[in-house]
N, C-alpha and C positions, 0 to 999 in steps of 0.2 A: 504494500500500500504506500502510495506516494501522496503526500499532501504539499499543498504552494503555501504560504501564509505571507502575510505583510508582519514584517519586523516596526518596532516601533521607534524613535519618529519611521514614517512609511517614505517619506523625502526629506534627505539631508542635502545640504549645500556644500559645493569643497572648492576652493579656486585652483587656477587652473596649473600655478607653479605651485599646490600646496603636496604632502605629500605626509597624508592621515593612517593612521591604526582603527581600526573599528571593532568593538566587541560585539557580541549576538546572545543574548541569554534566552537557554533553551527553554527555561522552569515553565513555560506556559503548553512545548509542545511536548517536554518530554525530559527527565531527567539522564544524565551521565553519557553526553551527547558521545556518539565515537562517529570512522570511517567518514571524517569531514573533507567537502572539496568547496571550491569557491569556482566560480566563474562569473567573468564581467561583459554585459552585451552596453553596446550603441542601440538605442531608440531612435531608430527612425518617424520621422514626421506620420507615417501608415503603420504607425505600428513594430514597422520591420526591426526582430530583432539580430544584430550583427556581432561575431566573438569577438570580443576584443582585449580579452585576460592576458595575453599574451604581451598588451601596449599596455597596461594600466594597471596589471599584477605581475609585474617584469622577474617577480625574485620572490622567495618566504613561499612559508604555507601554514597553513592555520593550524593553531595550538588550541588544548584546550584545559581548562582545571576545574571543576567543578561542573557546572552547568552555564558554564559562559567559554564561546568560541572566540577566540581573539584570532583577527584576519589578519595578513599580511598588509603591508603596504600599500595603499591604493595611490596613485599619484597619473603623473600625466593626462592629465583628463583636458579636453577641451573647452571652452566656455562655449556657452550655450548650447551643449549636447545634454541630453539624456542618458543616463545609465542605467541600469539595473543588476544590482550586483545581487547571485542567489548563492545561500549557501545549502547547501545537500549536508544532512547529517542523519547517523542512524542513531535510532533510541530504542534498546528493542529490538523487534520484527520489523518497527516500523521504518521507514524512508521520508522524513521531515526536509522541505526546503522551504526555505525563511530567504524572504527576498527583503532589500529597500532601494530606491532609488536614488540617485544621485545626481546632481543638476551642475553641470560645470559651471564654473563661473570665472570672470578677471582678475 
């Protein structure tokens, strides 16, 4: 079973030379989060979403201690693009991904 959920703030702002750590607490979907990934898409204007983990999560990988996921580095981002960064984690049987948005900015 795979669930999507909105992480809470559900849109963050980050400028575009900044270059943030973000944490993810599971305790709402699920304790003693494991087998974490992260991936970062562009939103396109239709919706369209494009990989882009590669430009904006260049390096790291997500830790965890308790029930809170600490991400990698996000940086490089564009202003004025859309992001949607999701994190995939197992709790369980189950298969949790906890998304938030990200808005570039100057």
């Amino acid at each position: 079973m795979s669930t999507v959920r909105m992480a809470t703030p559900a849109r963050r702002f980050q400028g575009s030379g900044e270059s943030l750590i973000y944490t993810v607490t599971t305790t709402n979907w699920g304790s003693s989060p494991g087998t974490v990934s992260v991936k970062a898409y562009s939103v396109s204007s239709d919706e369209t979403l494009t990989d882009v983990t590669s430009t904006v999560i260049p390096a790291g990988s997500a830790s965890v201690t308790g029930d809170v996921i600490t991400l990698p580095a996000i940086k490089n981002l564009t202003a004025g693009t859309l992001y949607l960064i999701e994190v995939t984690f197992t709790s369980g049987s189950n298969i949790f991904v906890a998304a938030f948005e990200l808005l570039g900015e100057r």
